[in-house]
C-alpha positions in Angstrom: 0.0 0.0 0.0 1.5 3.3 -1.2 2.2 5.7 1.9 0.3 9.4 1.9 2.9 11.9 0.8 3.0 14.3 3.8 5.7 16.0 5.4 6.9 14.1 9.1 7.2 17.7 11.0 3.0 17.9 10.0 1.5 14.7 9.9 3.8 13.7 13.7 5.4 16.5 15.1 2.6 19.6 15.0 0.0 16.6 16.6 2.2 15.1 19.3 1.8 16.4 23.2 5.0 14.5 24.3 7.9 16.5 21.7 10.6 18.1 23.4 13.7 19.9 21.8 16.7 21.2 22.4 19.2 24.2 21.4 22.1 22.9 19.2 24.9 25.1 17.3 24.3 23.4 14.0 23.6 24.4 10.4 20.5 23.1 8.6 20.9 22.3 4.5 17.9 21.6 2.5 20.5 18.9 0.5 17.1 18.1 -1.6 16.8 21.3 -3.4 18.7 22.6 -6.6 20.0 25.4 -5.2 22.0 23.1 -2.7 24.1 21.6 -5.5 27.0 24.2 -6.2 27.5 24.1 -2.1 27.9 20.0 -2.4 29.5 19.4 -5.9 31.4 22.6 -6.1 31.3 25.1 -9.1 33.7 26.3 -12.0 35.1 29.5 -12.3 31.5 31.1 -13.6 30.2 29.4 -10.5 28.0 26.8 -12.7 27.6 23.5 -12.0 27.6 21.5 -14.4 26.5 17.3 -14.0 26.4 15.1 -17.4 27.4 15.9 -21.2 27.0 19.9 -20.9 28.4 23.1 -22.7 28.2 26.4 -21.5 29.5 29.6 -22.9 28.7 33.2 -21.4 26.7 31.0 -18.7 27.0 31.8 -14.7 25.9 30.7 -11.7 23.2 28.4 -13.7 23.5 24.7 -12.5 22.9 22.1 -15.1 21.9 18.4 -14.8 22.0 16.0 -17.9 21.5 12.1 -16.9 20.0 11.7 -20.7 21.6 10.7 -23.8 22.5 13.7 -25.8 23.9 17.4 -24.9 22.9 20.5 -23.1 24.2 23.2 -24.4 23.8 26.8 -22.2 24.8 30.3 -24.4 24.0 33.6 -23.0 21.7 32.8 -19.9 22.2 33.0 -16.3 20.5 32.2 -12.5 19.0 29.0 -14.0 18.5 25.5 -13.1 18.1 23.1 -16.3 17.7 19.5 -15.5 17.5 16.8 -18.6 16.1 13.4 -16.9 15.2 10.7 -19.4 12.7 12.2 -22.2 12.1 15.3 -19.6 13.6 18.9 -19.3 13.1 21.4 -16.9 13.9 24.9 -17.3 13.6 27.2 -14.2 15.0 30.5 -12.3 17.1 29.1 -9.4 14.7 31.6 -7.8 11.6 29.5 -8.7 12.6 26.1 -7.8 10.9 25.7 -4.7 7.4 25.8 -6.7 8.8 22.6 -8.5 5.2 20.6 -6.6 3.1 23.0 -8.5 4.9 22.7 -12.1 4.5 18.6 -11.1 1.1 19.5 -10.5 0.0 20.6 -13.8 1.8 18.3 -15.5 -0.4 15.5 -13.6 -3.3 17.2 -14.7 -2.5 17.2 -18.1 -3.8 14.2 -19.6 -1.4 14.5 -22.7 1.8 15.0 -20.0 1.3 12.8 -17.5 3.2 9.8 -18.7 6.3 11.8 -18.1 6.2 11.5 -14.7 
């Protein structure tokens, strides 16, 4: 049976009585988002970074994911995130990428799009 998607701080935390926490000199990452990459793989010198079979000229501080056959080729852009995964690209403003769920969203709806998920 296929568990509910739904964040643990929601569907446990904000309903428990018995949660106690405690102060702790650390540094939270969100290592699941795109904008996380450059600080985990590193950049080059137009702080890209740059995963799979990609070419980039005049390009910075875009990261760029290619797991697919085939290249990705950046000229001229900046601030992006471009992720090729199988027959899928995605195209977004590093600025945008937390509304990823809602781009997923509509392409669920979309009867023609769906299989691509």
């Amino acid at each position: 049976e296929k568990a509910t998607s739904i964040s643990i701080d929601y569907a446990v935390l904000e309903k428990a009585s018995n949660v106690l926490t405690i102060k702790a000199d650390i540094i939270w990452d969100d290592v699941g988002s795109w904008n996380s990459l450059p600080r985990y793989k590193g950049v080059n010198r137009d702080n890209n970074v740059l995963i799979g079979n990609v070419i980039t000229h005049e390009t910075y501080e875009t990261t760029v994911y290619n797991d697919a056959d085939g290249l990705i080729a950046c000229l001229g852009v900046a601030d992006l995130v471009v992720v090729r995964s199988g027959d899928v690209t995605m195209v977004a403003h590093r600025t945008q990428t937390d509304k990823i769920k809602e781009l997923l969203a509509k392409i669920a709806d979309d009867e023609k799009n769906r299989k691509y998920l």
